[in-house]
Each structure stands twice: as C-alpha cells, then as structure tokens.
C-alpha positions in Angstrom: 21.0 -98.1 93.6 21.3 -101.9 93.8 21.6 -103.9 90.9 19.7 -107.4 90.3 23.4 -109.4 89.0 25.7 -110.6 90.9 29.0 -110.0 89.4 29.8 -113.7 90.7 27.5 -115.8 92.4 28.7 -118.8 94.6 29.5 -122.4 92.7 29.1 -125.3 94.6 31.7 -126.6 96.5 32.7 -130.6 97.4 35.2 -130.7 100.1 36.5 -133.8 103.0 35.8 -133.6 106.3 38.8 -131.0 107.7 39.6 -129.7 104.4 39.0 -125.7 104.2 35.9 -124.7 101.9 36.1 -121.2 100.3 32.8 -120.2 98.9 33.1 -116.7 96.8 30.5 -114.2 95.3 31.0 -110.3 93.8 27.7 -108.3 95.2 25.6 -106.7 92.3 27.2 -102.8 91.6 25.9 -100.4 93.8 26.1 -97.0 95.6 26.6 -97.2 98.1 28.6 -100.4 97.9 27.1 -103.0 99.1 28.0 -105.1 101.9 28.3 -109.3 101.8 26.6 -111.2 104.2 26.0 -115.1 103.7 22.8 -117.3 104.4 23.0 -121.2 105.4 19.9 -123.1 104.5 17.7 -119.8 105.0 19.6 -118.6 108.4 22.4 -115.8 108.5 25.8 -116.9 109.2 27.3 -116.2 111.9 31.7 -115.9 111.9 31.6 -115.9 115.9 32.5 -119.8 115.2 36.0 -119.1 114.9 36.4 -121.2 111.8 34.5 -119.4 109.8 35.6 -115.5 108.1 33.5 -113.7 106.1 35.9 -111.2 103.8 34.8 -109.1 101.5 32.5 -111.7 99.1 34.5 -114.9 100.8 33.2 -117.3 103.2 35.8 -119.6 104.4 35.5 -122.0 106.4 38.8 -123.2 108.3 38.3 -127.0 109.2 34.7 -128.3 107.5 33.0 -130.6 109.9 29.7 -132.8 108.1 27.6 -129.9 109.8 28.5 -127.6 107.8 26.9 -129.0 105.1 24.1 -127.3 103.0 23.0 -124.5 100.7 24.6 -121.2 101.0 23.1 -118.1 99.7 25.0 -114.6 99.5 23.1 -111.6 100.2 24.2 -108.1 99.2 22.9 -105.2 101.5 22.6 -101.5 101.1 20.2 -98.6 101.9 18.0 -99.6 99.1 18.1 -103.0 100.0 19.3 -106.4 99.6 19.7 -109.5 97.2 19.8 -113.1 97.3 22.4 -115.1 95.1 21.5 -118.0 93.7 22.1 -120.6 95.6 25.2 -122.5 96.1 25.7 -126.3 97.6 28.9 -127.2 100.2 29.0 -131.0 100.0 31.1 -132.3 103.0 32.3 -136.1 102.4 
C-alpha cells in the first residue's frame, strides 16, 4: 500500500548564498514504509556532494552555492511504487 498524500510536502525555501537550506517532506503512509528520495529539476539527487544529506524526509544542504538553485520534488518509494510531491522552489540570493 502507498498512499496518494503526503503527510508534508516541501515549502519553498529562500536562502543566501552559504546559508544552509533544509527542505522537509513526510512520505504518504505505507507498508512497507516508504523510503525518501529527492528530485532536482527532474534529476535524482545525489548526497555523494558532501554538502548535501538526505535523512529520513530532510534534504539539507550544508553551504548553498547559486547552483543549487531550482525545484525540488520528493519522491516516496516502496514495492508498490512511488510518488511525486508537489513541487517545492529553493531560491538562492
């Protein structure tokens, strides 16, 4: 089972250049849980950069740089399948 709603989907976030950016979601219920993965502008993200974790629904990023930029999607996976959040925007000024 895989619900359709998210518990919390991502806000947008405004951040400087430097500053950390947190962006936060709670998957849709599900059995088995589901696990969090997060999308940048349609491409999975990856946390080999070593600024960025992914923990449980959280995607932080340490030290925002203008690249970073864009519109994040969470996606909830299981053996039934996955969901898309809606989408959230990280502004980097």
């Amino acid at each position: 089972v895989l619900r359709d709603d998210f518990r919390q989907p991502p806000g947008d976030v405004v951040v400087a250049a430097g500053e950390p950016a947190v962006l936060e979601c709670v998957p849709p219920r599900g059995h088995p849980e589901p696990s969090v993965s997060w999308k940048k502008n349609g491409v999975r993200v990856s946390d080999k950069d070593e600024r960025v974790t992914i923990r449980g629904g959280k995607l932080m990023v340490a030290s925002t740089h203008k690249s970073d930029a864009g519109v994040y999607v969470c996606v909830a996976t299981n053996v039934v399948g996955e969901r898309d959040s809606e989408p959230a925007e990280l502004v980097v000024f």
